[in-house]
N, C-alpha and C positions, 0 to 999 in steps of 0.2 A: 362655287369651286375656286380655289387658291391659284394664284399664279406663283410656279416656279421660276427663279433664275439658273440657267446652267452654262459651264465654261468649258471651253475645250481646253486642255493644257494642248495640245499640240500647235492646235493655228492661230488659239486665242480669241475663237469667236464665242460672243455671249449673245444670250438669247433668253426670252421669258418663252413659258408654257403653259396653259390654261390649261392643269387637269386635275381632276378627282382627287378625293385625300386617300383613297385607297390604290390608285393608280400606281405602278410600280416607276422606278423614276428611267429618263430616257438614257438610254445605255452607247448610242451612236452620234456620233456631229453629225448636224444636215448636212454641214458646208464641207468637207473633207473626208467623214466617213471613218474615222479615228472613234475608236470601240472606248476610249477613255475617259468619254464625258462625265463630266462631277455636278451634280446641282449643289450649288449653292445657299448658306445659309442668308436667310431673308433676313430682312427686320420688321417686315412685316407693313402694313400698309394704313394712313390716318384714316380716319373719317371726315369725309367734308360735308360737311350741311350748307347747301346752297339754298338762296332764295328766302321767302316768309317765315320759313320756321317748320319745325315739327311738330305737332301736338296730337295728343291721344285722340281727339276727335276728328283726325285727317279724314280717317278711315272708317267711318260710320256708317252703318248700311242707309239706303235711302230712303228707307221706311222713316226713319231715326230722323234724318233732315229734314223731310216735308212735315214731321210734329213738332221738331222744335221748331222752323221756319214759322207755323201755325201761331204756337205760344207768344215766340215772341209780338207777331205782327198784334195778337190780342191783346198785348200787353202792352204795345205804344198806340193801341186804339184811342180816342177820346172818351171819357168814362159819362155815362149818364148823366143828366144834370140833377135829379136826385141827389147824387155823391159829391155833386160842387158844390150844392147850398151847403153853408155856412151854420153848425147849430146853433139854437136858439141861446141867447145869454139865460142863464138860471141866478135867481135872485139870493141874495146872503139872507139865509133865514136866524131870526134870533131865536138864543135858545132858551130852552123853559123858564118862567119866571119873568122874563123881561126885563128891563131895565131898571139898576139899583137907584133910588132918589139921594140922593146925596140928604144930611141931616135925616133922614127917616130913623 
C-alpha cells in the first residue's frame, strides 16, 4: 500500500497516510478539522537494498536447498582412488614400414 502526504492550507499541518490505491483521499485535518485538506504530489519513494544482497535463489523452497546442500557436499567429497591414479603412459608406436636405411 502507497503512503500519501497531505497538507492542510489552513493550520499547515502535514501528515503521511498508509492507504490503498483505491482509497478515496482524506477530506478533513486531524489536528483542526478544516474539510480543506489537499494530498499531495509525492515523488515517490527509492529502493534500498540492505545487507548481502538479493539474489533469485533467496527464495527457494526447502526442498530445493536440502538437494543442492546434497550435491554440492558430493561434490567436495574426496573422489575414489580409482580416479587419482594417474594413466598408464602409452608408447609412440612406429608406423608401417619402419624405418627408412639411409643409402638403401
Amino acid at each position: 500500500m502507497p503512503t500519501y502526504e497531505y497538507e492542510c492550507p489552513k493550520c499547515e499541518h502535514r501528515f503521511e497516510k498508509l492507504q490503498g490505491m483505491t482509497a478515496p483521499p482524506i477530506k478533513t485535518c486531524p489536528r483542526c478539522k478544516s474539510r480543506r485538506l489537499k494530498r499531495l504530489i509525492g515523488t515517490g519513494v527509492g529502493i534500498l537494498f540492505k545487507g548481502s544482497g538479493f539474489y533469485q535463489t533467496d527464495y527457494r523452497s526447502e526442498n530445493y536447498r536440502k538437494d543442492a546442500k546434497k550435491e554440492a557436499d558430493s561434490a567436495s567429497a574426496p573422489k575414489s582412488e580409482a580416479a587419482e591414479k594417474p594413466k598408464a603412459k602409452t608408447e609412440k608406436k612406429e608406423p608401417k614400414g619402419g624405418k627408412k636405411k639411409a643409402g638403401a
